[in-house]
BARO-585831 format. One line per field, with one value per residue (C-alpha): residue in one letter; residue number from 1; y, z, x. Coordinates in Angstrom, 3 decimals. Example, Ala and Ser with C-alpha at 12.3 -4.5 7.8 and 13.67 -1.06 7.14 Angstrom:
BARO-585831
residu = [A,S]
num = [1,2]
y = [-4.500,-1.060]
z = [7.800,7.140]
x = [12.300,13.670]
END
This chain:
BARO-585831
residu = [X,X,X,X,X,X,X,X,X,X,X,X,X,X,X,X,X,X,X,X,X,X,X,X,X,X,X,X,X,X,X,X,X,X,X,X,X,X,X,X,X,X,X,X,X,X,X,X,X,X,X,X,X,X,X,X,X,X,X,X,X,X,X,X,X,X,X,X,X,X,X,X,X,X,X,X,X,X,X,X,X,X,X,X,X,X,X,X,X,X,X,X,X,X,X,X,X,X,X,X,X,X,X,X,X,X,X,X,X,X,X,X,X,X,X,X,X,X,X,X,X,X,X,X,X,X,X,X,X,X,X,X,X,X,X,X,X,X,X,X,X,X,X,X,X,X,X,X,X,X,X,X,X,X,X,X,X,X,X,X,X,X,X,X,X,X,X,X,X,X,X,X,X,X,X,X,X,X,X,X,X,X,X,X,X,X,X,X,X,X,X,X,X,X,X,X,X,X,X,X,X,X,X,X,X,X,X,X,X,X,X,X,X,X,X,X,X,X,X,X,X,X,X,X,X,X,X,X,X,X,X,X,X,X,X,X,X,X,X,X,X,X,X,X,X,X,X,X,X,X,X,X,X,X,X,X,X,X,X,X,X,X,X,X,X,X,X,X,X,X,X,X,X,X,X,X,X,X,X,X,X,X,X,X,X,X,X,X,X,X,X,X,X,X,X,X,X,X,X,X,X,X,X,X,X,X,X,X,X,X,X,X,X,X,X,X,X,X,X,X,X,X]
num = [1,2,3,4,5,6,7,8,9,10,11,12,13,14,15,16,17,18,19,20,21,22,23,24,25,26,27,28,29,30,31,32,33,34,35,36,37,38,39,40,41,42,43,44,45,46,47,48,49,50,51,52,53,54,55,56,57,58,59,60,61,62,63,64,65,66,67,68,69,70,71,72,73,74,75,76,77,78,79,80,81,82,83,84,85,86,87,88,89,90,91,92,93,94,95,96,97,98,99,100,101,102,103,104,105,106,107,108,109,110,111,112,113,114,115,116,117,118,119,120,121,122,123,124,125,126,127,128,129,130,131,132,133,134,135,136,137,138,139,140,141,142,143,144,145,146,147,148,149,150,151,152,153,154,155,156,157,158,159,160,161,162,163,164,165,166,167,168,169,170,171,172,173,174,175,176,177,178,179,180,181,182,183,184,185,186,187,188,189,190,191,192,193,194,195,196,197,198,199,200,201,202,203,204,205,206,207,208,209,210,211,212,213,214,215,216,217,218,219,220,221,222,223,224,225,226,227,228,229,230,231,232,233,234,235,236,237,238,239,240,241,242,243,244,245,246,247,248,249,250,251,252,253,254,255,256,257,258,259,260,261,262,263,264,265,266,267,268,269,270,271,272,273,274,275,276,277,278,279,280,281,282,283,284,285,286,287,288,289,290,291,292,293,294,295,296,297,298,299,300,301,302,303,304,305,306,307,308,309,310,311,312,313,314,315,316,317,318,319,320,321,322]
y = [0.895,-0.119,-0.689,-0.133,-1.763,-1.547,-1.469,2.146,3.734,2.673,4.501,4.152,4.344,5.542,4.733,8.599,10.133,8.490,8.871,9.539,8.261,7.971,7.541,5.936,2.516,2.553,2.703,2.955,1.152,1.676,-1.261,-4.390,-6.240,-7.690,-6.423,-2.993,0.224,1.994,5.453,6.718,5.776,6.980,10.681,10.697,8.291,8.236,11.151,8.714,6.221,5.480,8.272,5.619,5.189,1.678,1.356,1.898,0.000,0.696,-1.551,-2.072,-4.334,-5.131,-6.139,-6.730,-7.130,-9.775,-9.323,-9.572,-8.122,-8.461,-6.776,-3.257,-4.124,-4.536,-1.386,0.788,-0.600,0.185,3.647,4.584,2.882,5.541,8.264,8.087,7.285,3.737,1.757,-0.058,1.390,-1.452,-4.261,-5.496,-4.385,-6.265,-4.305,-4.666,-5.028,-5.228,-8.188,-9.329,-11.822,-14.321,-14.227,-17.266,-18.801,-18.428,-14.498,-13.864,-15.632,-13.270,-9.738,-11.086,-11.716,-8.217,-6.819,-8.183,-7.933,-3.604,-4.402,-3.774,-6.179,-8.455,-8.875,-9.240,-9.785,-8.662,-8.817,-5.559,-5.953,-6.251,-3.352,-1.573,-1.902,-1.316,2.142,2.465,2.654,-0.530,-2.711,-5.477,-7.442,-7.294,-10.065,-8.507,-9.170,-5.913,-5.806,-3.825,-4.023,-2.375,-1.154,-1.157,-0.245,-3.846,-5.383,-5.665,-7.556,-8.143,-9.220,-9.632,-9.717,-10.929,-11.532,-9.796,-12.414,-12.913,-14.894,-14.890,-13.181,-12.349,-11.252,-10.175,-8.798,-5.699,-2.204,1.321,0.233,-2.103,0.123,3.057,0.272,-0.173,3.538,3.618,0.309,2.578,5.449,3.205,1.080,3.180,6.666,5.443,7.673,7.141,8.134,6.696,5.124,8.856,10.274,7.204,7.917,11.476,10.498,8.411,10.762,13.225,10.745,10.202,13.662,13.808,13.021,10.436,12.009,16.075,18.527,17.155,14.023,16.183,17.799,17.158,15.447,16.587,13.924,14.656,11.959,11.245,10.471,6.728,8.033,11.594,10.208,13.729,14.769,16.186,17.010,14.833,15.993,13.277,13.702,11.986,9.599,8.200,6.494,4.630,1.257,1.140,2.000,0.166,-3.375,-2.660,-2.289,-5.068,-7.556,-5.474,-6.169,-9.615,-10.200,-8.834,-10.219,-14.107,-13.213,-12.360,-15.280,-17.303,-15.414,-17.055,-15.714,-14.017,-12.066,-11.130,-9.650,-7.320,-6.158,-5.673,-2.994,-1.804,-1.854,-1.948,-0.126,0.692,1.872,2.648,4.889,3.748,3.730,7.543,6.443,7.344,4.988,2.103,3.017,3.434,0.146,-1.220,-0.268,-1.464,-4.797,-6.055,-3.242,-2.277,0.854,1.585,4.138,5.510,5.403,9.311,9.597,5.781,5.501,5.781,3.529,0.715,3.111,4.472,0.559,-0.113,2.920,1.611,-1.818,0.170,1.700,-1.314]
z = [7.119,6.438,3.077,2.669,-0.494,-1.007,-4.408,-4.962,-2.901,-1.750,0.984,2.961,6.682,8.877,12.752,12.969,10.167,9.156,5.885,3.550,0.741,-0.438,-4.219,-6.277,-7.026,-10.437,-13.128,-17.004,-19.373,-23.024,-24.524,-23.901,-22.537,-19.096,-19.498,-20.887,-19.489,-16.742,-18.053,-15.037,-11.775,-9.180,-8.841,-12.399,-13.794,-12.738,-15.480,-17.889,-16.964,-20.118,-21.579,-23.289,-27.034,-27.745,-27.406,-23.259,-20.607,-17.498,-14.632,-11.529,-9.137,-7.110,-7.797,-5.293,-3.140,-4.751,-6.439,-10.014,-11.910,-10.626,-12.808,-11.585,-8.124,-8.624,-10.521,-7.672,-5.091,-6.667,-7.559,-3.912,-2.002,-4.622,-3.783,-0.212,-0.670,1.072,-1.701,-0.248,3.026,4.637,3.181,6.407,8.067,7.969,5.231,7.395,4.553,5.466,3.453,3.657,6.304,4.144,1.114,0.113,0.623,-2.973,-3.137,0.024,-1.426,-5.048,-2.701,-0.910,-4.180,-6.142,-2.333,-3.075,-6.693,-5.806,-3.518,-0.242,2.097,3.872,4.272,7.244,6.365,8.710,8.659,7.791,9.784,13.009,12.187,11.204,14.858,15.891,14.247,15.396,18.860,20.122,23.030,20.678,23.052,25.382,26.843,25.496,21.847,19.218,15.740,13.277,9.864,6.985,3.929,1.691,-2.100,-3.315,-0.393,2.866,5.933,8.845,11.870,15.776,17.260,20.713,22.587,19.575,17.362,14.614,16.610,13.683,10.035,6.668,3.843,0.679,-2.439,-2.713,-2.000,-2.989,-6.686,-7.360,-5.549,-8.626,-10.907,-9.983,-10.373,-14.019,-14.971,-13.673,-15.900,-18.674,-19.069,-16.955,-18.627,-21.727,-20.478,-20.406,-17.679,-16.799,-13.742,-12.366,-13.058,-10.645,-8.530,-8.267,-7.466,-5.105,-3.206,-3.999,-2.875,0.487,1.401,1.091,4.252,3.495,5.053,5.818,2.897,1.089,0.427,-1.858,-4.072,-7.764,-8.676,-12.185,-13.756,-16.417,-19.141,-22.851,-24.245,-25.585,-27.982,-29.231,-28.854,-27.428,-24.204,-21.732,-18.485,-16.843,-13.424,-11.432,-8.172,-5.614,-4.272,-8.175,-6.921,-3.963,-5.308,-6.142,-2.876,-0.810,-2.717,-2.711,1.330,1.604,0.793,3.274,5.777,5.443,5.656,9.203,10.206,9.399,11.205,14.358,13.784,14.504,17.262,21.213,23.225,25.411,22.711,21.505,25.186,24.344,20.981,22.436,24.892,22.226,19.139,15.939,14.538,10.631,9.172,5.139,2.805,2.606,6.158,6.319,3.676,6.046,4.610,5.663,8.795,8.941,7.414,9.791,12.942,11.519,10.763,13.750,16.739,17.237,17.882,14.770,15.129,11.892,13.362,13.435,9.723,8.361,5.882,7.335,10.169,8.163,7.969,11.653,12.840,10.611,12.220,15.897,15.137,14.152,16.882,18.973]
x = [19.185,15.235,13.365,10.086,8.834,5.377,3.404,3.079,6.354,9.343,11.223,14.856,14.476,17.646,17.765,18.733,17.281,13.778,12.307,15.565,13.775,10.107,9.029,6.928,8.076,8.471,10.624,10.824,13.257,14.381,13.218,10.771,13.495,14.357,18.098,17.563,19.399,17.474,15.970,14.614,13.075,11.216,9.821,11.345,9.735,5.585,5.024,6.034,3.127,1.007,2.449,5.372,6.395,7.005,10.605,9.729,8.411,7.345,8.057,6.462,8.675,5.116,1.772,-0.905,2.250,3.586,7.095,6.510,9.423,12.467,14.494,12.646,12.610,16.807,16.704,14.914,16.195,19.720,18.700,17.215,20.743,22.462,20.046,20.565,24.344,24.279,26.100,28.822,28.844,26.220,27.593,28.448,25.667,21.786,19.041,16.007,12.788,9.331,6.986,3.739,3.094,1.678,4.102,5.573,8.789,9.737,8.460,10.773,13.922,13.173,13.110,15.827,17.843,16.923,18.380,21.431,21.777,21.172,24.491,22.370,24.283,22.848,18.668,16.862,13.270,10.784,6.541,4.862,1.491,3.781,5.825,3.148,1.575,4.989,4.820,1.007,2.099,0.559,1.706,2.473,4.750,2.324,-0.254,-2.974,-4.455,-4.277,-5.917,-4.720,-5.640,-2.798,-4.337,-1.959,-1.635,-1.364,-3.261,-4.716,-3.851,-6.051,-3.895,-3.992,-0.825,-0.047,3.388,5.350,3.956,0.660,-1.420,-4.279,-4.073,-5.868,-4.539,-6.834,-5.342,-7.388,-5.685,-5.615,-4.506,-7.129,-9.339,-8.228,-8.816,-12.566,-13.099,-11.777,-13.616,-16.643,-16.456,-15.146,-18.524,-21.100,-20.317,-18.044,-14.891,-11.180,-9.017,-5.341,-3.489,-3.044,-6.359,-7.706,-5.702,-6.254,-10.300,-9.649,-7.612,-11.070,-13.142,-11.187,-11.592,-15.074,-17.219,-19.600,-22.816,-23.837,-23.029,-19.899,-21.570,-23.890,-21.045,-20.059,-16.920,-15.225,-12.796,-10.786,-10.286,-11.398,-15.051,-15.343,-18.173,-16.886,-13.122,-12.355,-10.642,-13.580,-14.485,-16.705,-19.096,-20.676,-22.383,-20.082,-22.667,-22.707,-19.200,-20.757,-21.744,-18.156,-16.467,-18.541,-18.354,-14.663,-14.357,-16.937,-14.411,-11.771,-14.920,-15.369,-11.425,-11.951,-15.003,-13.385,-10.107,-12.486,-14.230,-11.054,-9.879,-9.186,-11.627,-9.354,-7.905,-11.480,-11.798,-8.903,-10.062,-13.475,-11.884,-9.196,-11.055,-9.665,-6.249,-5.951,-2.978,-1.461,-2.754,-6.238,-6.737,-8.503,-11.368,-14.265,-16.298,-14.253,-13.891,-18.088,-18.621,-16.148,-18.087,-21.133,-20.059,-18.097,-19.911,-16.559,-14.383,-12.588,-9.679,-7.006,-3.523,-1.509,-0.335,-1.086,0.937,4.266,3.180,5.296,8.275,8.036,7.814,11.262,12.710,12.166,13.573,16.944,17.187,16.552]
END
């Protein structure tokens, strides 16, 4: 069995049956306290985002991809082994998990600890960015250099893999969430409106659909939320190209990650990319924007891996099987 924790879902991989499990990873407890009963988590517990009295918290066990609450990563990871009825039944077997490649000895040894505490067995911890190419289809164990750049939720990591192994890597913390942030820090002190961790969400998602030049670059945007000034709940209509400044100084710094990691890469290896281009895979891989800004930057060929997101999954899968 596989784990994929990342900062927005987590989801149980089978070598037979894929995908078992895929939620938001979140939960919500009945009090402010590290050792409070688990209300709900998951699926069940995302409506409940800043909609909580104060005798609830939410918990998020990731943040920027870092591990940053423990007892909610225990707590999901718990509830998604019962969910998919693996409880008990791989204690003897190895838990593969997926982490960042640059996270630190100490943020490996807390995932691997939560694992345990959820009764998952034993953990095998392996690198997302390589699985992630592994799921992408790409000829990591080759001789040949591949980049491949994983935009995750918490953050992004700009690798080039060679011989099954990271031959050079970047790692920014910027990602779809902080990314959903910028968008409500936007509204909040350019047009004096409210909107929640969902309602960012939700535009972003808009804005990813929308191609960034012909006649959908032109179209209005509505946003539901709540007027700082008339303290009211409203609709609020902006013309999509009001969001740009935004986007782009967000992917900028996704740009620059990969512009420094080609900077530092063997020549030889820069021959390969040159012919290969570059690979992007997670959920914020289909922005077209990125992928324009991308090409512009580096005069290479950028391409979005078949369904991005589970790339990470997919990757987890094949190492099961072997």
């Amino acid at each position: 069995m596989a784990f994929d924790v990342g900062t927005a879902n987590l989801r149980v991989i089978s070598s037979e049956g894929g995908i078992l499990f895929d939620e938001p990873s979140i939960c919500c407890f009945d009090a402010d306290d590290y050792n409070a009963a688990l209300v709900a988590a998951g699926a069940n517990a995302l409506p409940m985002a800043d909609r909580t009295p104060p005798k609830l918290r939410i918990g998020r066990p990731l943040r920027r991809g870092v591990l940053q609450d423990l007892a909610a990563a225990r707590a999901l990871l718990r509830y998604a082994g019962e969910c998919v009825g693996v409880r008990g039944r791989i204690s003897a077997q190895s838990t593969l998990i997926g982490v960042p490649a640059d996270a630190t000895q100490a943020e490996r040894r807390a995932l691997i600890t939560a694992a345990r505490d959820a009764n998952l067995g034993a953990v095998q911890l392996v690198s997302e960015p390589v699985v992630a190419a592994i799921g992408a289809g790409l000829p990591i164990m080759e001789a040949t250099g591949c980049m491949l750049v994983e935009c995750g939720a918490g953050t992004t990591e700009v690798v080039v893999i060679s011989l099954g192994g990271v031959c050079v890597s970047r790692t920014v913390r910027v990602g779809g969430n902080s990314l959903d942030q910028s968008l409500a820090d936007f509204l909040h002190f350019r047009h004096k409106f409210l909107i929640g961790e969902q309602s960012a969400e939700r535009l972003k998602l808009e804005l990813a659909d929308e191609p960034v030049t012909g006649s959908g670059a032109n179209c209005d945007i509505q946003v539901r939320g709540r007027s700082i000034e008339a303290g009211l709940p409203t609709v609020l209509t902006l013309p999509r190209q009001a969001f740009d400044d935004v986007l782009v100084k967000h992917f900028t710094v996704i740009v620059e990650a990969v512009v420094d990691t080609l900077n530092e890469t063997p020549p030889e290896l820069s021959h390969d990319i040159l012919e290969r281009g570059i690979i992007l895979t997670g959920g914020s891989a289909p922005f077209p924007l990125l992928s324009t800004m991308l090409a512009k930057a580096t005069g290479l060929d950028v391409m979005i891996a078949d369904d991005s997101r589970y790339c990470v999954a997919r990757g987890l899968q094949a190492l099961l099987v072997g």
